[in-house]
KOLVOTOR-352740 format. One record per atom (N, C-alpha, C): residue in one letter; x, y, z; atom name; residue number from 1. Coordinates in pm, whole numbers. Layout:
residues N
NODE  residuo       x       y       z  atomo  num
NODE        A       X       Y       Z     CA  NUM
...
This chain:
residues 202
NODE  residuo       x       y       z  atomo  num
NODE        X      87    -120       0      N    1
NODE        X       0       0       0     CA    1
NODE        X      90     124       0      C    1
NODE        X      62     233    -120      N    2
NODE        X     146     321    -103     CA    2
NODE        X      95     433      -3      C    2
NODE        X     183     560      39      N    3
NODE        X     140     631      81     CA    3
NODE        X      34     701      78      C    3
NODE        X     -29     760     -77      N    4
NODE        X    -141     796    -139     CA    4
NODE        X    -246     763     -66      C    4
NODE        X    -254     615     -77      N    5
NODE        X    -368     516     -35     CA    5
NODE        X    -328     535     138      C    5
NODE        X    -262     538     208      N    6
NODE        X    -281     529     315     CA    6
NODE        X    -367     678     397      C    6
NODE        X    -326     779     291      N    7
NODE        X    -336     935     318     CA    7
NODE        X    -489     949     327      C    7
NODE        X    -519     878     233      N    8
NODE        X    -692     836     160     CA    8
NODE        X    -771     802     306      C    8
NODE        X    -719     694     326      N    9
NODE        X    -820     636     439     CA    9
NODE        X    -802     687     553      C    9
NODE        X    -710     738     606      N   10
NODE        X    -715     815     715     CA   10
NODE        X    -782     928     673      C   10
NODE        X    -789    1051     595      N   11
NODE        X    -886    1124     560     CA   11
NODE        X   -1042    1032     570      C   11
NODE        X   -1057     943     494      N   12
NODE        X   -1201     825     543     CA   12
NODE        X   -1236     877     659      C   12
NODE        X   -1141     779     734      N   13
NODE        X   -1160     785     904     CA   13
NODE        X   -1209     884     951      C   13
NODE        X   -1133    1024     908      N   14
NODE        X   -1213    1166     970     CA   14
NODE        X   -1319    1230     941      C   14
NODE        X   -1372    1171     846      N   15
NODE        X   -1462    1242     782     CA   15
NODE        X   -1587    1162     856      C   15
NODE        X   -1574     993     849      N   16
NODE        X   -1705     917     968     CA   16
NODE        X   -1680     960    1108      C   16
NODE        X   -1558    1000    1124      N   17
NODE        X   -1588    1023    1276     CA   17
NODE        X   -1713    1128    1337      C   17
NODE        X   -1791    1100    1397      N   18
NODE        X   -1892    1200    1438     CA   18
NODE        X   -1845    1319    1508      C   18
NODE        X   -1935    1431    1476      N   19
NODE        X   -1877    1553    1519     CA   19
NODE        X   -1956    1585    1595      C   19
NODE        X   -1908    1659    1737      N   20
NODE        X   -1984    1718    1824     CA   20
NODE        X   -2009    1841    1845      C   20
NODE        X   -2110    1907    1833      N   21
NODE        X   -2111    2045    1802     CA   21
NODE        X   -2144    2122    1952      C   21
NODE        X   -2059    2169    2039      N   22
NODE        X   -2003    2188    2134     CA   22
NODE        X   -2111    2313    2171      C   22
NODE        X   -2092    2456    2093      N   23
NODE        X   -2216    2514    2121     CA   23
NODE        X   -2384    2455    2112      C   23
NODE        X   -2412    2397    1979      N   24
NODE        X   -2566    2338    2042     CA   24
NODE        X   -2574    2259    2165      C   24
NODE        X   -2437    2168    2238      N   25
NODE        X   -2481    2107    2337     CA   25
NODE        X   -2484    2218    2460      C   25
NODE        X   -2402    2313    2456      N   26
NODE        X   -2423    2415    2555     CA   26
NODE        X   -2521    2447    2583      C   26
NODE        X   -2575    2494    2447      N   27
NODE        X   -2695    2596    2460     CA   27
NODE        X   -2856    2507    2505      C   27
NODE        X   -2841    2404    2429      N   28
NODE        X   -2958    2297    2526     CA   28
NODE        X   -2952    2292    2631      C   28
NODE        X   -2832    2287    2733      N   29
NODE        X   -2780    2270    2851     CA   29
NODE        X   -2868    2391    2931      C   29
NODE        X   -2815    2481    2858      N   30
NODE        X   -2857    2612    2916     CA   30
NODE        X   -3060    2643    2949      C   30
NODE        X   -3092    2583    2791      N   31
NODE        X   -3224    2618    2799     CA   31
NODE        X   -3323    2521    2867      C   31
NODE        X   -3238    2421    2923      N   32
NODE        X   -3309    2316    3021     CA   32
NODE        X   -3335    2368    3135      C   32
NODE        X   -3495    2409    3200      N   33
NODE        X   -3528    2447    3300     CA   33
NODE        X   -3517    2327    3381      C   33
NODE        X   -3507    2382    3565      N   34
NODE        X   -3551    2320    3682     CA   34
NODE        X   -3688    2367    3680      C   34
NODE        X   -3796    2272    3660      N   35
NODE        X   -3909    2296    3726     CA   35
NODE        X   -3970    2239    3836      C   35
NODE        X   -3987    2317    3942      N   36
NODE        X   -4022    2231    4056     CA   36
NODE        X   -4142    2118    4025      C   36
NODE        X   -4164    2033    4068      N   37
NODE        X   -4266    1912    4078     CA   37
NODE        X   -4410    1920    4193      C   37
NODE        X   -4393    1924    4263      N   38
NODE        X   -4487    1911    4375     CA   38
NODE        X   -4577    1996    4375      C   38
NODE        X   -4608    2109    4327      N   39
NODE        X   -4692    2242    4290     CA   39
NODE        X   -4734    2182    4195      C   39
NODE        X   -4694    2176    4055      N   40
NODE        X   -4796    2128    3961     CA   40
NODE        X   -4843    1971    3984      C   40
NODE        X   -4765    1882    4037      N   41
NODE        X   -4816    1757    4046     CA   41
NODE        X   -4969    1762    4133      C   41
NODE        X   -4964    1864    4260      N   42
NODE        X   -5091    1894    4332     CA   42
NODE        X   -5176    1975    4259      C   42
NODE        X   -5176    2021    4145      N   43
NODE        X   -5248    2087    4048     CA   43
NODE        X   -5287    1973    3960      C   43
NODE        X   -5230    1874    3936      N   44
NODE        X   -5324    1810    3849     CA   44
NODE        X   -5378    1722    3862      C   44
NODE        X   -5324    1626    4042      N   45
NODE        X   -5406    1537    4134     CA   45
NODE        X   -5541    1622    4151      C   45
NODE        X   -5533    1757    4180      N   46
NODE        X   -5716    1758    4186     CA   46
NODE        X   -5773    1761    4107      C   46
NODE        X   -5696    1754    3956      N   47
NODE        X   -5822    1737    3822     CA   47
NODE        X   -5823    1640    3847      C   47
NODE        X   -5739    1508    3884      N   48
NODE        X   -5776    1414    3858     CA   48
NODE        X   -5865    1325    3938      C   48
NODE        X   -5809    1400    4080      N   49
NODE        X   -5902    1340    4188     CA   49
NODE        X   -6025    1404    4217      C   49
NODE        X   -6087    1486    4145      N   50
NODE        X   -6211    1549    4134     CA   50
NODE        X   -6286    1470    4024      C   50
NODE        X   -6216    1446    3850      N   51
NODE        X   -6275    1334    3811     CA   51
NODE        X   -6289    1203    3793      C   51
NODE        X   -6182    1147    3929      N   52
NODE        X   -6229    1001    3969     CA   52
NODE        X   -6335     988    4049      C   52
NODE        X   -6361    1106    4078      N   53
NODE        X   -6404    1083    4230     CA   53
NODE        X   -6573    1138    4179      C   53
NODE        X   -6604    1203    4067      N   54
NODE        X   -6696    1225    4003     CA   54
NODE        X   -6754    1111    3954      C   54
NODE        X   -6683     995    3849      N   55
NODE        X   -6692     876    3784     CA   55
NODE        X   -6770     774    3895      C   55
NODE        X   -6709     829    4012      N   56
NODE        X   -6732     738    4119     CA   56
NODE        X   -6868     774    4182      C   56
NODE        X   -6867     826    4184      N   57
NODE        X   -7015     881    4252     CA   57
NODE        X   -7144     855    4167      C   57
NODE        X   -7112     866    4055      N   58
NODE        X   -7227     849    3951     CA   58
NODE        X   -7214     693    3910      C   58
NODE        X   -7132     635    3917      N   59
NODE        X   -7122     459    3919     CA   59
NODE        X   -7186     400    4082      C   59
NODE        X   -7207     469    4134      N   60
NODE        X   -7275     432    4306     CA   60
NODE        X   -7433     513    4288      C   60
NODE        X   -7459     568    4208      N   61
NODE        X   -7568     633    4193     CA   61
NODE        X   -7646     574    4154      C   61
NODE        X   -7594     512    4013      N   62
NODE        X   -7672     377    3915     CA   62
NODE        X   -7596     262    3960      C   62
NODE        X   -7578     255    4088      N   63
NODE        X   -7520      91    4096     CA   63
NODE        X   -7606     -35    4040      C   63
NODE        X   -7760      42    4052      N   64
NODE        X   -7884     -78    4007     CA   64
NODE        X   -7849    -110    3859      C   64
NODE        X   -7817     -96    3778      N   65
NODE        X   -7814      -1    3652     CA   65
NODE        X   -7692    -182    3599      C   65
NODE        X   -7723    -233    3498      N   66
NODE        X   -7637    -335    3458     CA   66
NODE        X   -7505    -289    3346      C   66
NODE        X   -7509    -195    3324      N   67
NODE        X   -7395    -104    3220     CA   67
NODE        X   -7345      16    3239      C   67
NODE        X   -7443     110    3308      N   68
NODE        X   -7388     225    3314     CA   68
NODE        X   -7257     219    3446      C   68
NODE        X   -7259     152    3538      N   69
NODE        X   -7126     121    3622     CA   69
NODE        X   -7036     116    3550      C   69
NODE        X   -7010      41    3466      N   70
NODE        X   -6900     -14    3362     CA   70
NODE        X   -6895     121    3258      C   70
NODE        X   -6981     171    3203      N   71
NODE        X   -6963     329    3136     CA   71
NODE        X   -6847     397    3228      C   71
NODE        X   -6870     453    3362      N   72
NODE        X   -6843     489    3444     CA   72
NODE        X   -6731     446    3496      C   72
NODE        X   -6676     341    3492      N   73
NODE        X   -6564     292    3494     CA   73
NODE        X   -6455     300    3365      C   73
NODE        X   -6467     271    3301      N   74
NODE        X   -6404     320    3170     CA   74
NODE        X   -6396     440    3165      C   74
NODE        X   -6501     554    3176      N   75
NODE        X   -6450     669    3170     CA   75
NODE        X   -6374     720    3299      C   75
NODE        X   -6352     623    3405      N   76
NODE        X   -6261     701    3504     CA   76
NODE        X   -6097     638    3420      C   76
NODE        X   -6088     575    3405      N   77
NODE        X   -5972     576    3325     CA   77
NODE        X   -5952     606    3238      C   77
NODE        X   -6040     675    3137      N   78
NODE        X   -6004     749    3023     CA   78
NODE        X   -5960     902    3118      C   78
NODE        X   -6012     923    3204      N   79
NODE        X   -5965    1020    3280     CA   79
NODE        X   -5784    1051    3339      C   79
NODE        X   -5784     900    3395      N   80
NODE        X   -5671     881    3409     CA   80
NODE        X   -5552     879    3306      C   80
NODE        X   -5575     835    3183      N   81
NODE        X   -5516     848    3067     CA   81
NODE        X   -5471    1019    3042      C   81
NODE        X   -5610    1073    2998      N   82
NODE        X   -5601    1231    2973     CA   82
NODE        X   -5538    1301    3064      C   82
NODE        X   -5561    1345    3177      N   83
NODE        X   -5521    1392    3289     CA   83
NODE        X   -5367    1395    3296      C   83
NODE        X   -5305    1268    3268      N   84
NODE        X   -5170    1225    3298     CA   84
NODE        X   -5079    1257    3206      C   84
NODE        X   -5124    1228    3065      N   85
NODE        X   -5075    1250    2920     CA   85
NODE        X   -5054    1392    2933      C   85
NODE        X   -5183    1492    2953      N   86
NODE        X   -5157    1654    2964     CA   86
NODE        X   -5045    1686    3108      C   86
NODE        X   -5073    1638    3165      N   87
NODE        X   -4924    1703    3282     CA   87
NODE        X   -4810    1670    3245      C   87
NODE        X   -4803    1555    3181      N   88
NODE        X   -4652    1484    3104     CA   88
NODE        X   -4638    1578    3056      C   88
NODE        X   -4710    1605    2931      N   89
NODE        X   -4725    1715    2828     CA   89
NODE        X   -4636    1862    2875      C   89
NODE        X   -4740    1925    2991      N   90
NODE        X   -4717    2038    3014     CA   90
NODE        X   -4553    2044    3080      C   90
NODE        X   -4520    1958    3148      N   91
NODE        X   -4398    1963    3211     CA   91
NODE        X   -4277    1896    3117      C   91
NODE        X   -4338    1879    3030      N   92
NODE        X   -4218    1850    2907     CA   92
NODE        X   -4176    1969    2866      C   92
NODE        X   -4282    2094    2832      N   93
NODE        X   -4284    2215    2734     CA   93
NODE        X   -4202    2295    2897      C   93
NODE        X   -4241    2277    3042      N   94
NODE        X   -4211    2393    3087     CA   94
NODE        X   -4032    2346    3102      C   94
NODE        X   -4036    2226    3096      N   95
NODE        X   -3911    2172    3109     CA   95
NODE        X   -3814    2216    3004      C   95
NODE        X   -3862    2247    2882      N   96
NODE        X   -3746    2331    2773     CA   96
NODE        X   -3720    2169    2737      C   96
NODE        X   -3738    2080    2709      N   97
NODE        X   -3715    1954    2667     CA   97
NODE        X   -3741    1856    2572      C   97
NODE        X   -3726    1771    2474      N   98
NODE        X   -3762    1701    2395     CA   98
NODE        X   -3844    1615    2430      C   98
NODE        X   -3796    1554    2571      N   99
NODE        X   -3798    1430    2654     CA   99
NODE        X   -3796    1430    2781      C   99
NODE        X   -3812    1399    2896      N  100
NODE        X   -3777    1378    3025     CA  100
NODE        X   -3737    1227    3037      C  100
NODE        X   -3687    1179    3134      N  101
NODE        X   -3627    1092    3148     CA  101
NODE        X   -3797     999    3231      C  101
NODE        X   -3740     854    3211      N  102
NODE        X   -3828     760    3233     CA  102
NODE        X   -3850     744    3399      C  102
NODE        X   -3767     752    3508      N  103
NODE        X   -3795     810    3621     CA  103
NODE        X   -3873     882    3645      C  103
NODE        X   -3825    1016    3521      N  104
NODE        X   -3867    1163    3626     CA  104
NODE        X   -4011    1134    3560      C  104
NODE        X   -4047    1065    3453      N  105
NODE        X   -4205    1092    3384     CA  105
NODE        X   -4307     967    3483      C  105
NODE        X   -4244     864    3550      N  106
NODE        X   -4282     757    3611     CA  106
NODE        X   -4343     842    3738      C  106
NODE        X   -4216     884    3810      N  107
NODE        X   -4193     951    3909     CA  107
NODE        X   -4342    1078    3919      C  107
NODE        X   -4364    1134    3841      N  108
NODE        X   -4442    1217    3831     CA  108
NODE        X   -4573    1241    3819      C  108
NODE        X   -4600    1081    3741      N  109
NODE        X   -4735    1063    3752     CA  109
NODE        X   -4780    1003    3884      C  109
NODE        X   -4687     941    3948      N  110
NODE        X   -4720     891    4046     CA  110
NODE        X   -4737     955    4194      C  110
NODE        X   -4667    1077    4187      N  111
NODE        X   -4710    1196    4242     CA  111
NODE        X   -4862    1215    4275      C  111
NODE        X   -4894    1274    4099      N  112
NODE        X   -5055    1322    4067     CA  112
NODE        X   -5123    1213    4131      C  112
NODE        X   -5093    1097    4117      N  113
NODE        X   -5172     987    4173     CA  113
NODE        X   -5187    1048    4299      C  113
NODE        X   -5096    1036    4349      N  114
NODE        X   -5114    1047    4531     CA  114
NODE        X   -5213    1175    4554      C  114
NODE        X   -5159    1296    4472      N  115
NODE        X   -5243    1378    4540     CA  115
NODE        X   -5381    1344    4492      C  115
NODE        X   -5409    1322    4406      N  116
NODE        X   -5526    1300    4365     CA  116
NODE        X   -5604    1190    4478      C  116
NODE        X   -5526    1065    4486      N  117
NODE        X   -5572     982    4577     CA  117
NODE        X   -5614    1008    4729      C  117
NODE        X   -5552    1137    4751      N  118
NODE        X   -5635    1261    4907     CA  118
NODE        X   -5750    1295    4883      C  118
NODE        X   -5773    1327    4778      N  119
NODE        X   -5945    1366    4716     CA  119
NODE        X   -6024    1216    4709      C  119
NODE        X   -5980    1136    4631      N  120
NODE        X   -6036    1017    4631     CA  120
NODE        X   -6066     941    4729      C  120
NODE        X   -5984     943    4812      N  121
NODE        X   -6007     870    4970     CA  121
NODE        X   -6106     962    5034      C  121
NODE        X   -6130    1080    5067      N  122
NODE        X   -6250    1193    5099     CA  122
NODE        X   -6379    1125    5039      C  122
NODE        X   -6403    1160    4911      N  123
NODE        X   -6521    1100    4842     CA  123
NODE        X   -6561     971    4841      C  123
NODE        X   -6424     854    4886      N  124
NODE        X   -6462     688    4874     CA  124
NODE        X   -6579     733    5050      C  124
NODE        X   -6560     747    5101      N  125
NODE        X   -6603     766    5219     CA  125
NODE        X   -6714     862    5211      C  125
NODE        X   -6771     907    5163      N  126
NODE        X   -6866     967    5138     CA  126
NODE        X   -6945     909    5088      C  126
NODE        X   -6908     860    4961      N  127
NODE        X   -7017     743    4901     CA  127
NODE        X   -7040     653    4994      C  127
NODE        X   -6952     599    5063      N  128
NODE        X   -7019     453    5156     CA  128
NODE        X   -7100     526    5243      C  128
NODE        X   -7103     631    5292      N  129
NODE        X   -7173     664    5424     CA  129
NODE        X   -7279     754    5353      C  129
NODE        X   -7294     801    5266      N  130
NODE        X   -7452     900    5207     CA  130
NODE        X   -7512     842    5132      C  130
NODE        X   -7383     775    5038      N  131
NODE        X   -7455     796    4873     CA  131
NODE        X   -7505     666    4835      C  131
NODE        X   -7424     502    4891      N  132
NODE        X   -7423     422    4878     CA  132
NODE        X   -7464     305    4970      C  132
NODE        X   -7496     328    5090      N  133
NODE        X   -7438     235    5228     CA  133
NODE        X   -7526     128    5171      C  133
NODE        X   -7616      97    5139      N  134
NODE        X   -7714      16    5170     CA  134
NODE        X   -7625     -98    5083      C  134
NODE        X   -7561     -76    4958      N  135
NODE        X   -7543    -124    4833     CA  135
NODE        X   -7393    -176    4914      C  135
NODE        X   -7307    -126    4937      N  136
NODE        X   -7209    -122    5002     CA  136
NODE        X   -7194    -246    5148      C  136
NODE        X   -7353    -246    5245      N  137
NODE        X   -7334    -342    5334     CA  137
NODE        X   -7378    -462    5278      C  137
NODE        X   -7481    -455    5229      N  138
NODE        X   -7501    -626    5120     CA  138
NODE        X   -7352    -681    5112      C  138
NODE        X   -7311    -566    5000      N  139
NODE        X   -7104    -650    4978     CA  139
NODE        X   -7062    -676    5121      C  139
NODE        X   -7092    -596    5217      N  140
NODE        X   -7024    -641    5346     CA  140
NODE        X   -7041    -766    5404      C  140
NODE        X   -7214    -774    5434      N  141
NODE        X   -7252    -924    5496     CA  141
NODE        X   -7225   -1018    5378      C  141
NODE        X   -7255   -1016    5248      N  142
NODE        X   -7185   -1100    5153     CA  142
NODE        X   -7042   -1193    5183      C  142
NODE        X   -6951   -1064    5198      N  143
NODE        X   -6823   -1078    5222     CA  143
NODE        X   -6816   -1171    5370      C  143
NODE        X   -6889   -1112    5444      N  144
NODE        X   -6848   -1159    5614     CA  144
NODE        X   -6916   -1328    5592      C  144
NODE        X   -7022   -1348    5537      N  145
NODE        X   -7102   -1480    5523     CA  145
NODE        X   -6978   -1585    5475      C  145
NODE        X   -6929   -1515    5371      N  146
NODE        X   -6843   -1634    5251     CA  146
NODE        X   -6674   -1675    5403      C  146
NODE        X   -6642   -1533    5412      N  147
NODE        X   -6547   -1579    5530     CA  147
NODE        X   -6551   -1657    5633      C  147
NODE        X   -6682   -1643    5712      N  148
NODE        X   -6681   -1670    5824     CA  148
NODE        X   -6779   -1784    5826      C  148
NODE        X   -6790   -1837    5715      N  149
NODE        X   -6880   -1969    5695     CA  149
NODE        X   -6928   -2032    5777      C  149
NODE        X   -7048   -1911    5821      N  150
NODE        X   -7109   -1983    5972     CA  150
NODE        X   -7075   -2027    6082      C  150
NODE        X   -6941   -1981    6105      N  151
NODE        X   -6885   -2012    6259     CA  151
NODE        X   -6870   -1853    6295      C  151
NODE        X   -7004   -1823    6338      N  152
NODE        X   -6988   -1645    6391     CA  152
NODE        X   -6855   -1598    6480      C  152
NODE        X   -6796   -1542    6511      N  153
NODE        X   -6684   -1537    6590     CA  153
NODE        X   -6736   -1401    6617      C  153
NODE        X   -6772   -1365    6760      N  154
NODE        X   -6847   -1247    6799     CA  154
NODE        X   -6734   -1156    6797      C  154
NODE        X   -6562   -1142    6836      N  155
NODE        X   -6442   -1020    6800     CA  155
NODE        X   -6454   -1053    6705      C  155
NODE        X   -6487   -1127    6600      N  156
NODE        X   -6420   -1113    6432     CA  156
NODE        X   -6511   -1010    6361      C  156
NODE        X   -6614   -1047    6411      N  157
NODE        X   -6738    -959    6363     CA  157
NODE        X   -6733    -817    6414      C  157
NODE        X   -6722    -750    6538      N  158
NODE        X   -6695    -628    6552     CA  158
NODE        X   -6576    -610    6534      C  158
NODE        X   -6465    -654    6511      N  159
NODE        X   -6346    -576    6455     CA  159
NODE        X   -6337    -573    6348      C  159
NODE        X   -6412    -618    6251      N  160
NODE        X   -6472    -632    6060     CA  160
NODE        X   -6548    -493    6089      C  160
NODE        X   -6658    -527    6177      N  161
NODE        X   -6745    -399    6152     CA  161
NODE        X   -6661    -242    6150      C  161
NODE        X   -6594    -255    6306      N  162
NODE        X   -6521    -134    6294     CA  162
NODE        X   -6432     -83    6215      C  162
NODE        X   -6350    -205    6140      N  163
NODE        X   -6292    -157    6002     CA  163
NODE        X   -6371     -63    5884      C  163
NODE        X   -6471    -159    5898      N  164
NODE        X   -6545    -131    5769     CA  164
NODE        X   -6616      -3    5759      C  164
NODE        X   -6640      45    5887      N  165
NODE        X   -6708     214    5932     CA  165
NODE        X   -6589     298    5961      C  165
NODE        X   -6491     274    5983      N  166
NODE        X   -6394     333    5972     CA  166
NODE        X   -6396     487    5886      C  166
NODE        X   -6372     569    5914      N  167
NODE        X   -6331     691    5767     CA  167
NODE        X   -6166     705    5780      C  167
NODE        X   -6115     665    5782      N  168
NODE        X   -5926     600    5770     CA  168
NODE        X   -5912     487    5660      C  168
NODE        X   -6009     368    5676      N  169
NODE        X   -5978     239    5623     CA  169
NODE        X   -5990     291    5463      C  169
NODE        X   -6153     412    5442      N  170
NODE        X   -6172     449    5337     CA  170
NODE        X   -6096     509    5277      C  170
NODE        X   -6084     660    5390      N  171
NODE        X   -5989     721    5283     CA  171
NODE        X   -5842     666    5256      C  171
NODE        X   -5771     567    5348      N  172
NODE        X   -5648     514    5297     CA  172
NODE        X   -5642     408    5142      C  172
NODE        X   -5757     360    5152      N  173
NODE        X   -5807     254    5052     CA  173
NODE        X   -5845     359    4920      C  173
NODE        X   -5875     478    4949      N  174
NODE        X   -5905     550    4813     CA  174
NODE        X   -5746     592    4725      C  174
NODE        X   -5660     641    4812      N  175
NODE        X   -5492     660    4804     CA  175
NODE        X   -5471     581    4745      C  175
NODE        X   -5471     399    4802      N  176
NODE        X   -5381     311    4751     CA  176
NODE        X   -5413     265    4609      C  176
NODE        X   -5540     277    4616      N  177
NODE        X   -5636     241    4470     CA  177
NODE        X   -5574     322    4358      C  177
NODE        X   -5612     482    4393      N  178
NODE        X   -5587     546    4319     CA  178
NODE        X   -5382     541    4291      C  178
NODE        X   -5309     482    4343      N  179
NODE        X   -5151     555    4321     CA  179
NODE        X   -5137     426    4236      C  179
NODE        X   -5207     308    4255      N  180
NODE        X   -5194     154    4195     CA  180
NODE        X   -5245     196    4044      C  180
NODE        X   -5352     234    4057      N  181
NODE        X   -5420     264    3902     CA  181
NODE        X   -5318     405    3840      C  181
NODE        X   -5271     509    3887      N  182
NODE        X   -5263     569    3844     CA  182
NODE        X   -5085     534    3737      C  182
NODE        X   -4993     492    3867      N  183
NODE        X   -4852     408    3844     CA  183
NODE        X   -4865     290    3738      C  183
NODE        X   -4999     245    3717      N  184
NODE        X   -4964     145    3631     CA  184
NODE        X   -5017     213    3482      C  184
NODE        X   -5103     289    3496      N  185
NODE        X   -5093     391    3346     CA  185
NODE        X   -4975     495    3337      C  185
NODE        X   -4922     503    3425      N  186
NODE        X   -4816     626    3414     CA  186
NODE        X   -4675     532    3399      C  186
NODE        X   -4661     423    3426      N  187
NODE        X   -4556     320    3357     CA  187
NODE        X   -4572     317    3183      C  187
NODE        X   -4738     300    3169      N  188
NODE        X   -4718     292    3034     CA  188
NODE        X   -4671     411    2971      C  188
NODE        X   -4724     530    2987      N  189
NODE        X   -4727     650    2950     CA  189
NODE        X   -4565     707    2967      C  189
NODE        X   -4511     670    3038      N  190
NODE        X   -4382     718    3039     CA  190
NODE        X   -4248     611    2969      C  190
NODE        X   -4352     512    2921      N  191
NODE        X   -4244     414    2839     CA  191
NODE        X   -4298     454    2692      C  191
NODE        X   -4416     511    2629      N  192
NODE        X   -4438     553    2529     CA  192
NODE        X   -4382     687    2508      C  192
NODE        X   -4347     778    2607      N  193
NODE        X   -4308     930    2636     CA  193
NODE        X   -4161     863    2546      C  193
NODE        X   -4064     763    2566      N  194
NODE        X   -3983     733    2580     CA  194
NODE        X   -3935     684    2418      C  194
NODE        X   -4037     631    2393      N  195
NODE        X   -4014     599    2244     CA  195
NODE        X   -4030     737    2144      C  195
NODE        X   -4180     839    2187      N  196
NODE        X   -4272     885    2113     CA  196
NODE        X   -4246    1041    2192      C  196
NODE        X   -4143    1106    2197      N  197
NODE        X   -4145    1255    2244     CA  197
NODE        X   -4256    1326    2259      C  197
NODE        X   -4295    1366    2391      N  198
NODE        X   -4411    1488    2391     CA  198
NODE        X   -4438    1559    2293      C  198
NODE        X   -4285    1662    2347      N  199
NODE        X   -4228    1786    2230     CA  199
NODE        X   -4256    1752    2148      C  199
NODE        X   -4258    1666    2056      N  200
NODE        X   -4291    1689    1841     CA  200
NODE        X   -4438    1612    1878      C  200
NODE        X   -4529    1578    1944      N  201
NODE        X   -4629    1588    1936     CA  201
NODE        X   -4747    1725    1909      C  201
NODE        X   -4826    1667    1789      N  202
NODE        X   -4922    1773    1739     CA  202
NODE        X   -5033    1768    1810      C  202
């Protein structure tokens, strides 16, 4: 191989080597905001925990009702969908970002969950005690019959009861519901964030 040819391919070499363009990475650097989390995440737990907690009330309303529950259910998770997608959304744009990272978008919905799930636990407890009880203790003695298969146990039965009247058991049970439902759409949503950028969304 003469020199020529060797001169050649090392020119090659430099020309594939990738180039890093030192000011655009600056300047992204630069235009990447800190936006705090916990302010808007409690801004969009009460949209959301205002329309779970709406879905919910009107699915205990028509509990008689053989479809409209299930309407009502579906649209609390289309809720959950929308709700979550737009805060991703918004904190992508305030973020100055293409993308957020799969943590911080995981991380975030699961936030909204929680706060939202403070509202939700309020209203689960409301429905059992105004809106619903009657519908609500059937499931109870239901429940206590199938357990306790006729061997009454007189503490099993008042420490069931006092659970079950509880306004703690409710509103903790509205939290856990809601951060379970909300974390397992906000897994998806932040693994599609991941493929499918906010930012160049129309």
């Amino acid at each position: 191989m003469n020199q020529t040819e060797e001169n050649r391919q090392e020119n090659n070499e430099e020309i594939n080597e990738p180039k890093i363009d030192i000011s655009s990475f600056l300047l992204n650097n630069m235009n990447e905001r800190k936006v705090p989390m916990a302010h808007p995440a409690a801004k969009a737990g009460l949209v959301l925990g205002v329309s779970v907690s709406a879905t919910q009330i009107l699915a205990a309303l028509f509990a008689e009702s053989s479809f409209l529950p299930v309407l009502f259910n579906i649209l609390q998770i289309i809720a959950f969908v929308i709700v979550l997608q737009a805060a991703l959304r918004i904190r992508v744009i305030k973020r100055s970002v293409p993308v957020i990272g799969f943590g911080e978008a995981w991380g975030y919905t699961v936030l909204i969950s929680f706060f939202a799930g403070i509202i939700v636990g309020v209203f689960k407890y409301i429905i059992f005690k105004y809106i619903a009880y009657e519908s609500y203790q059937e499931f109870f003695n239901l429940y206590m019959d199938t357990v306790l298969q006729g061997s009454y146990d007189a503490e099993m039965i008042n420490l069931a009861t006092k659970m079950w009247n509880s306004p703690l058991i409710w509103f903790f049970s509205g939290i856990t519901s809601t951060v379970f439902g909300g974390a397992f759409i906000g897994l998806l949503e932040a693994a599609i964030n991941r493929r499918n950028p906010l930012m160049n969304r129309r």
